[in-house]
Legacy VTK file of the C-alpha trace (Angstrom):
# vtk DataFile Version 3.0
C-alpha trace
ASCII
DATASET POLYDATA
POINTS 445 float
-33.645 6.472 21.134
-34.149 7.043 24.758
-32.531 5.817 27.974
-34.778 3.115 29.002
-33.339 0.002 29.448
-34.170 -3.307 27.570
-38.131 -3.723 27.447
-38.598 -7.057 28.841
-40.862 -9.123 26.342
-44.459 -9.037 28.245
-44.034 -5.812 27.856
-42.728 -5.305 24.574
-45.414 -7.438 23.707
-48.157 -5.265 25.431
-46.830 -1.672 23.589
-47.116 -4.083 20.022
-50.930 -4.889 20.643
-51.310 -0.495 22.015
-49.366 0.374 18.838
-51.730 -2.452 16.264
-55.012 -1.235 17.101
-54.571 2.337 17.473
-52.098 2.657 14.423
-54.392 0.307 11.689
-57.103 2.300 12.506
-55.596 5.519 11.806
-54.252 4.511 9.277
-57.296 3.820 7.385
-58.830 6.910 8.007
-55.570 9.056 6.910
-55.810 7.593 3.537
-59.701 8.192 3.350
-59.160 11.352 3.800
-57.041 12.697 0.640
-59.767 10.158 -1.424
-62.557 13.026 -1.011
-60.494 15.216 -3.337
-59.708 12.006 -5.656
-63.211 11.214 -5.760
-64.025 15.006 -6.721
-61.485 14.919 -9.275
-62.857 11.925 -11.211
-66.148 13.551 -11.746
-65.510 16.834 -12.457
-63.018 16.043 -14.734
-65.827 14.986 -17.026
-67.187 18.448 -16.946
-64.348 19.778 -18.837
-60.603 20.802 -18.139
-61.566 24.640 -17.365
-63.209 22.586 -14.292
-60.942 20.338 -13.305
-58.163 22.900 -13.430
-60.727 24.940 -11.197
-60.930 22.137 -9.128
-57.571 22.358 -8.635
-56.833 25.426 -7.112
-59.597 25.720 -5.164
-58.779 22.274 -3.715
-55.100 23.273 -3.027
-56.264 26.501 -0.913
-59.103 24.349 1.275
-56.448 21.389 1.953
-53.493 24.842 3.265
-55.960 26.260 4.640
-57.184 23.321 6.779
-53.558 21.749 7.466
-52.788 24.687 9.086
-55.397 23.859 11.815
-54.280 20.235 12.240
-53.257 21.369 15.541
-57.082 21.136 16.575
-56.220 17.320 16.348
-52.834 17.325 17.697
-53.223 19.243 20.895
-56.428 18.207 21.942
-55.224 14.805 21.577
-52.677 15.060 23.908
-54.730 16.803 26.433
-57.553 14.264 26.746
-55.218 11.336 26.454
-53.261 13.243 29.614
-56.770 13.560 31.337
-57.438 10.197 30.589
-54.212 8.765 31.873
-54.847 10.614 35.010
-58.600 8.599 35.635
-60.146 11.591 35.099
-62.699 11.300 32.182
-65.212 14.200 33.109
-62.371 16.403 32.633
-60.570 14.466 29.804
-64.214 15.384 27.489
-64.520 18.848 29.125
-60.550 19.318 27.428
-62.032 17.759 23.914
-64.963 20.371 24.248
-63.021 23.075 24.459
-60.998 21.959 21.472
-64.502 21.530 19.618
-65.506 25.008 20.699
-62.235 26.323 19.626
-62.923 24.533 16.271
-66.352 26.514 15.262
-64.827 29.861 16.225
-61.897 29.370 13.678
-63.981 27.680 10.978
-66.471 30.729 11.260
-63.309 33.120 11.137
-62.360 31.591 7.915
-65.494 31.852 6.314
-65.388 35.276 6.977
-62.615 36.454 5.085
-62.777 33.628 2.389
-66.556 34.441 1.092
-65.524 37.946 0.003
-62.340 37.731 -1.178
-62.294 34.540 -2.830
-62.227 35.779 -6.109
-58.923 38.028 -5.382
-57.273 34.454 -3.783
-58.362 32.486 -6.917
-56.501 35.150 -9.110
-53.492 35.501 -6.581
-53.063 31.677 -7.311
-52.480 32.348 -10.669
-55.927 30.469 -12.300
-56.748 31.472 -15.917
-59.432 33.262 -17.337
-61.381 30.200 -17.881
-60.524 27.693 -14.722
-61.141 31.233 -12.152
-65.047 31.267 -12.255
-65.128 27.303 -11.816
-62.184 27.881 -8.908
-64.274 30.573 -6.828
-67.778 28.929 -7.017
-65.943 25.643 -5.693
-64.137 27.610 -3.287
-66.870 29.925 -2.067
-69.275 26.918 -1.691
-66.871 24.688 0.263
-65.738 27.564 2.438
-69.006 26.755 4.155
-67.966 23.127 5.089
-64.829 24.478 6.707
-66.297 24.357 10.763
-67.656 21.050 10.092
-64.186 19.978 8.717
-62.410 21.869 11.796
-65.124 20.008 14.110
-63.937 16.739 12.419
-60.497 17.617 13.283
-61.131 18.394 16.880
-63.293 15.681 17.169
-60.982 13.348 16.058
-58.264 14.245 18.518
-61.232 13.725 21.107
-61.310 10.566 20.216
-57.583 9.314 19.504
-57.261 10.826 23.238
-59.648 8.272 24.311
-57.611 5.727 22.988
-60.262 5.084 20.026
-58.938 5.575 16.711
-61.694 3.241 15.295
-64.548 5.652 15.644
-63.148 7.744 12.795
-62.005 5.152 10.847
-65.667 4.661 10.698
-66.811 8.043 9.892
-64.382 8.452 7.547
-65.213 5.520 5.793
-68.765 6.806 5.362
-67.953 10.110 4.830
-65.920 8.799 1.491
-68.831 7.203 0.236
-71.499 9.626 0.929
-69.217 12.018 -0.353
-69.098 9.734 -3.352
-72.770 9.732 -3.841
-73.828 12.988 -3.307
-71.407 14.237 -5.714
-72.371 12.218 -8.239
-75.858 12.853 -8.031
-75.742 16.947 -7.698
-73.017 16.849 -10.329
-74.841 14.678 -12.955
-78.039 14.095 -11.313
-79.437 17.632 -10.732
-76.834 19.121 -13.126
-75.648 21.277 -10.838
-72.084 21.299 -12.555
-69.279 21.856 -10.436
-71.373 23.624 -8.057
-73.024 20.268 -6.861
-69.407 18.483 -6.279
-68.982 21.361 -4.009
-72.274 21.107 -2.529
-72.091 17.611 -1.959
-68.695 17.385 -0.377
-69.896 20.149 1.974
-72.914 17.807 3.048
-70.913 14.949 3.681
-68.233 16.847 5.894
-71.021 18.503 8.009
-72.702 14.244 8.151
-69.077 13.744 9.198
-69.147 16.804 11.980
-72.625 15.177 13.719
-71.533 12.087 13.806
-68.914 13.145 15.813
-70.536 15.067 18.076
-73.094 12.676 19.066
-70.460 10.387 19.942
-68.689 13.245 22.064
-71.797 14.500 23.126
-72.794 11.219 24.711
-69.883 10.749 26.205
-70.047 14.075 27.697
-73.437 13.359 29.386
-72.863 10.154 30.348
-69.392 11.205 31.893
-71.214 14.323 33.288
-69.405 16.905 31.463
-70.529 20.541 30.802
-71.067 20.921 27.041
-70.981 24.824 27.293
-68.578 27.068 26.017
-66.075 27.974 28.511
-63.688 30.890 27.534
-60.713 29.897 30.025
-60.543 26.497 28.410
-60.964 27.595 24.787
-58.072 29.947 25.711
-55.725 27.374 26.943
-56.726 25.385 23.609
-55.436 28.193 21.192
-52.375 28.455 23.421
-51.557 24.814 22.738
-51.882 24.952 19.756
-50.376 27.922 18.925
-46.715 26.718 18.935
-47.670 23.446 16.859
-49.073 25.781 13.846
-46.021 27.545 13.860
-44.508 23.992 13.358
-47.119 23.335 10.840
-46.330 26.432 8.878
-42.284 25.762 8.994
-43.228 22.073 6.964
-45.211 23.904 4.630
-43.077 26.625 3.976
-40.062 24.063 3.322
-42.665 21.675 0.807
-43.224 24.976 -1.113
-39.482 25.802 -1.142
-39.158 22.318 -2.813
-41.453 22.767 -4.923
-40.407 25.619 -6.035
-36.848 25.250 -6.743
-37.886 22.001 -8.923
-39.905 24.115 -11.013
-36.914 26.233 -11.612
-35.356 23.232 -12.573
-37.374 22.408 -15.967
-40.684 20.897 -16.437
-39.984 17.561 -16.477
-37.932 17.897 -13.140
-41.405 19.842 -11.545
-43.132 16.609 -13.283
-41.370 14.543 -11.359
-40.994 16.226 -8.008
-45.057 16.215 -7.997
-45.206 12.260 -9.055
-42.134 11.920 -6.354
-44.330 14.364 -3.746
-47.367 12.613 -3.994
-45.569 8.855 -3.310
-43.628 10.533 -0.169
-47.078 11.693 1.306
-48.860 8.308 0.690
-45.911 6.937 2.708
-45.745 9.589 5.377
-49.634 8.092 6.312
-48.024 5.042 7.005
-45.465 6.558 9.239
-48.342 9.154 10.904
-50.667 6.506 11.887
-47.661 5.375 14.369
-46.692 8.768 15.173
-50.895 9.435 16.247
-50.518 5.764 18.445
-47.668 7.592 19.641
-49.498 10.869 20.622
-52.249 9.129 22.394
-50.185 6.428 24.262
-47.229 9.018 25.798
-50.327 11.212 26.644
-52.184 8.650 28.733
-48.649 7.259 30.354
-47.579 11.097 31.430
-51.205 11.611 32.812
-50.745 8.827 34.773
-47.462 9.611 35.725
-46.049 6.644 34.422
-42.567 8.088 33.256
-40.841 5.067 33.375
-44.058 3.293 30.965
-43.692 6.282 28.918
-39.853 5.802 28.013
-40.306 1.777 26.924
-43.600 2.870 24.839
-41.175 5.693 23.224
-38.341 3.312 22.511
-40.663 0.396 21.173
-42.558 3.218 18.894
-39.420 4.368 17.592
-38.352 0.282 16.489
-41.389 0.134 14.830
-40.967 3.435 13.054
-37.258 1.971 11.502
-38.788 -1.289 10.565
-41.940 0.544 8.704
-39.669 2.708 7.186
-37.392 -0.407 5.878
-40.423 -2.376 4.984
-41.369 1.173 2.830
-37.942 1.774 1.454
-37.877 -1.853 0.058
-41.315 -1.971 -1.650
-40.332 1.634 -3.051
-37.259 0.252 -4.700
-39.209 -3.261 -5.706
-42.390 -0.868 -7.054
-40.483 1.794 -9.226
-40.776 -0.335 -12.710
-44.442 -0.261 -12.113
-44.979 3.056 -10.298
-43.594 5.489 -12.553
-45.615 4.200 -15.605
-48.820 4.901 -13.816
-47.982 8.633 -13.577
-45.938 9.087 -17.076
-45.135 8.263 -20.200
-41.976 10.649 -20.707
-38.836 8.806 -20.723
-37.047 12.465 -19.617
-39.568 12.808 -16.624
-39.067 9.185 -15.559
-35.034 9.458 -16.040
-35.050 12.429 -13.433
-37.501 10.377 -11.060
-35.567 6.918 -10.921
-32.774 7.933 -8.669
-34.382 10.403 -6.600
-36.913 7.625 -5.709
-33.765 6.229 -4.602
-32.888 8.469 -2.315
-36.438 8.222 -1.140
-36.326 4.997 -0.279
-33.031 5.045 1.493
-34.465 7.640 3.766
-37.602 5.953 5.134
-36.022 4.501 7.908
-35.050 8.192 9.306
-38.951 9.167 8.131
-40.105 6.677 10.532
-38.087 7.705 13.326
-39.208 11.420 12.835
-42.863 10.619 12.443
-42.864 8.626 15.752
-40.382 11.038 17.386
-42.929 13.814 16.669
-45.779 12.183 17.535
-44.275 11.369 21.071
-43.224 14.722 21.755
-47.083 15.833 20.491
-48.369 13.346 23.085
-45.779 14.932 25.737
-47.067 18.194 25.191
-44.165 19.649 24.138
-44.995 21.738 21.260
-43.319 24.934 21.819
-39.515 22.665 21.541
-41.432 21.231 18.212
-41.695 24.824 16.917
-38.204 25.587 17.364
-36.622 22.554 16.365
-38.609 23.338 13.161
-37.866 26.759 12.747
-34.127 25.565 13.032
-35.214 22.723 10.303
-36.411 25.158 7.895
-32.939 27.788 8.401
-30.929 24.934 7.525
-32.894 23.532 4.616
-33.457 26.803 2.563
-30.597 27.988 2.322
-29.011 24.377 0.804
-32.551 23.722 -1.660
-32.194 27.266 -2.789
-28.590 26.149 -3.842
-29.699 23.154 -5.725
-29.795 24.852 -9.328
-26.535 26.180 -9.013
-25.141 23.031 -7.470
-26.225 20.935 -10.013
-27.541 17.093 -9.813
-31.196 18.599 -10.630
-34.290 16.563 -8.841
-31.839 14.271 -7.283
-29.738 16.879 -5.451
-33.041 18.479 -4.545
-34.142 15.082 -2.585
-30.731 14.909 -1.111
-31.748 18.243 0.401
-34.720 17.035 1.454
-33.109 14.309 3.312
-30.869 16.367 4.837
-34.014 18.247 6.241
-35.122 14.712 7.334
-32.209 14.153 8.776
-31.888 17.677 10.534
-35.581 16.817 12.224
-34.185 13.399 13.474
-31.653 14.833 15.436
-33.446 17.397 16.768
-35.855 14.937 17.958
-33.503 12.336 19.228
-31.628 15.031 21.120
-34.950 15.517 22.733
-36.000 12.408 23.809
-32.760 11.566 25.144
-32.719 14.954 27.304
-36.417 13.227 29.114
-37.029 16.629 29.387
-40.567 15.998 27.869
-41.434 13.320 30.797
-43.651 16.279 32.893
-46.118 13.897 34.198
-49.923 15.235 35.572
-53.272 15.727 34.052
-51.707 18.674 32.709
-48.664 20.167 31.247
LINES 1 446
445 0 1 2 3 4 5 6 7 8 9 10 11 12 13 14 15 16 17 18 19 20 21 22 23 24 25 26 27 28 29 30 31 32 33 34 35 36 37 38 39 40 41 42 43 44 45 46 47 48 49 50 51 52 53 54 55 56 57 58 59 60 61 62 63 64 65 66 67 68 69 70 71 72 73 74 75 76 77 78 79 80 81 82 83 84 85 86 87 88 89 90 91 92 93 94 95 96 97 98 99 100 101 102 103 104 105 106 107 108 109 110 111 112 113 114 115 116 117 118 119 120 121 122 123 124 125 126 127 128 129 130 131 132 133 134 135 136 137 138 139 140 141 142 143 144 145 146 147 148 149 150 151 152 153 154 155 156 157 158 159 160 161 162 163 164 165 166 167 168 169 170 171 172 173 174 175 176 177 178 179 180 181 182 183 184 185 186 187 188 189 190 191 192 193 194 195 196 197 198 199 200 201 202 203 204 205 206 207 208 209 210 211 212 213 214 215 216 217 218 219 220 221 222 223 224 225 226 227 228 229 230 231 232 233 234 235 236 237 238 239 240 241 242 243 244 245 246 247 248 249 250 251 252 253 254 255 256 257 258 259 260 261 262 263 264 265 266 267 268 269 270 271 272 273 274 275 276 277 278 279 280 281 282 283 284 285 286 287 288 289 290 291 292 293 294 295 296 297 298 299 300 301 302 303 304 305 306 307 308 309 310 311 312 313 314 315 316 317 318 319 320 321 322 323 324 325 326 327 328 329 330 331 332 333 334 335 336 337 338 339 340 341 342 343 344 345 346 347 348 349 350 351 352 353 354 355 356 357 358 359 360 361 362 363 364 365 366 367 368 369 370 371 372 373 374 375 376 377 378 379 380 381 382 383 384 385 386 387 388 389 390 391 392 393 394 395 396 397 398 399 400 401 402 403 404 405 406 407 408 409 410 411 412 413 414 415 416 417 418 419 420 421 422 423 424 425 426 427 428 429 430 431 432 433 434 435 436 437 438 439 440 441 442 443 444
């Protein structure tokens, strides 16, 4: 995917171990992460369904509302794995700081305007009469966990900067099972109803938030960094990041265009677009722990203004990508006899899923070059060409999923479309890293 010549096999072999033990990591503590709401889900749903749908919504809003800060990750990532590259650790923590800072300004922002209208969101939403009380007290309670789950964000890129993508595959790890605990015991234990999942999964994000910070702390004083705010470098932070949530908020907008064309479609075609949705994100994991490798890696070569070692990391990131993605398009294929049955029993909802998870497989091999793509342009810096190549993404794409009921094919022509949007982002991104116009070497962009 980029101009570099062949790798020769020391090195190859030197990018493989970089890629292993950043990637696995990651990895683990992706899939941790969507487990909190699982884990929620189990035991409120023994409260009743008026809870559980509560649950529901309120979960839906906190996971938008906190994806469209993921940038606190991305960017700061990139910066401290460019401050890194350059030998400069003082300064690569300082960058992570600032991120942090950034972090508890937004998070306090948010709880702001969610306390006292989270009744008029819950209703906007669309929750019934019943699920809406159960919907804001989750929502209201959890609001208050929100800095400590921007913190864990920020934090995180801190650390995948650093090269360490263990750390939070610890934290996470504990943060599921406290999580676990907690709500089990202010759910059932104290009878605190669905107030007490909330309560509990707030405690374990804000366990999650000091862990962190001790760890960056330390490093900050034994590194000699200032731990102060410092309004310059907050700044610069929120400027990063400002063109990667405009990406962010292109990919959403296109996921909720999908979704809601296949609702249009019947309810066994939105039935299976949500069974369909949730296998494509348990994949895309797979495919992001490579892309965050990816962000870290390019970020330390550029620092150290290592083009050339930047290039061969690219091109051996994207190989791996295409054989992930084959590796995930075969066991999708091999999996569907015993995949679908775990989500459904309707023969008509199953019908419409078999061949779009088809076309799902077929397309993981241009999933994995995206994800890796991406993540080497995040590590690069180069978030502002993300944003458009995004915008672009989402121009193309509405136009043909808004066409889908008219066209015909239902769910199937719908994940056509969203190939094609796969396959818009590819090119894009190929076009890019062919150009080397992201190779701007230096502690900074």
């Amino acid at each position: 995917m980029t101009q570099a010549s062949a790798i020769p096999k020391a090195t190859r072999r030197q990018h493989d171990r970089e890629i292993v033990a950043l990637a696995v990591p990651a990895f683990g503590a992706l899939v941790a992460e969507p487990l909190f709401v699982m884990v929620d889900s189990a035991i409120v749903g023994h409260l009743g369904t008026a809870q559980l749908a509560g649950l529901g919504i309120a979960s839906a809003l906190l996971t938008t509302a906190v994806s469209v800060f993921v940038f606190l990750a991305y960017a700061t990532t990139a910066a401290v794995a460019r401050r890194v590259g350059a030998g400069d650790l003082q300064a690569a923590i300082r960058q992570g700081m600032d991120g942090i800072w950034l972090a508890l300004l937004l998070g306090a922002a948010v709880i702001a305007v969610v306390l006292p209208t989270a009744p008029s969101i819950v209703e906007l939403f669309g929750a019934s009469d019943t699920a809406a009380p159960y919907a804001t007290t989750y929502l209201r309670i959890s609001a208050l966990g929100i800095p400590a789950m921007l913190v864990v964000l920020a934090s995180t890129g801190v650390l995948r900067g650093l090269q360490d993508t263990r750390t939070p595959l610890y934290v996470a790890i504990a943060g599921f099972v406290a999580n676990a605990v907690l709500n089990a015991g202010l759910v059932y234990g104290a009878d605190l109803g669905i107030a007490g999942s909330a309560w509990g999964t707030v405690i374990a994000q804000c366990g999650m938030a000091a862990a962190y910070l001790v760890v960056v702390v330390r490093g900050a004083r034994r590194h000699g960094a200032s731990l102060r705010p410092d309004a310059l470098g907050i700044r610069a932070s929120a400027q990063a990041g400002v063109p990667l949530l405009v990406r962010t908020l292109s990919l959403r907008s296109i996921l909720m265009i999908a979704t809601a064309v296949a609702a249009r479609l019947g309810d066994a075609d939105i039935a299976a677009h949500q069974i369909i949705l949730s296998l494509w994100s348990l994949l895309a994991f797979a495919l992001d722990a490579i892309a965050i490798a990816g962000q870290a890696i390019i970020g330390r070569y550029l620092g150290a203004d290592d083009t050339d070692g930047a290039r061969q990391a690219c091109r051996r990131m994207v190989e791996w990508g295409i054989a992930v993605g084959v590796a995930l398009g075969v066991l999708v294929i091999l999996s569907r006899p015993l995949f679908l049955p775990m989500f459904t029993g309707d023969s008509t909802v199953k019908d419409a899923a078999l061949p779009a998870l088809v076309i799902v497989a077929l397309s993981q091999p241009i999933c994995g070059v995206v994800f890796v793509l991406d993540g080497v342009l995040m590590g690069a810096g180069d978030g502002p060409y993300l944003a458009k190549a995004m915008i672009l993404t989402l121009v193309v794409f509405a136009p043909v999923a808004l066409l889908v009921p008219t066209l015909g094919g239902g769910l199937t022509t719908l994940w056509a479309a969203m190939t094609l949007m796969m396959t818009v982002r590819m090119l894009t991104l190929w076009l890019r890293s062919r150009s080397g116009r992201w190779l701007v070497t230096g502690a900074t962009r």
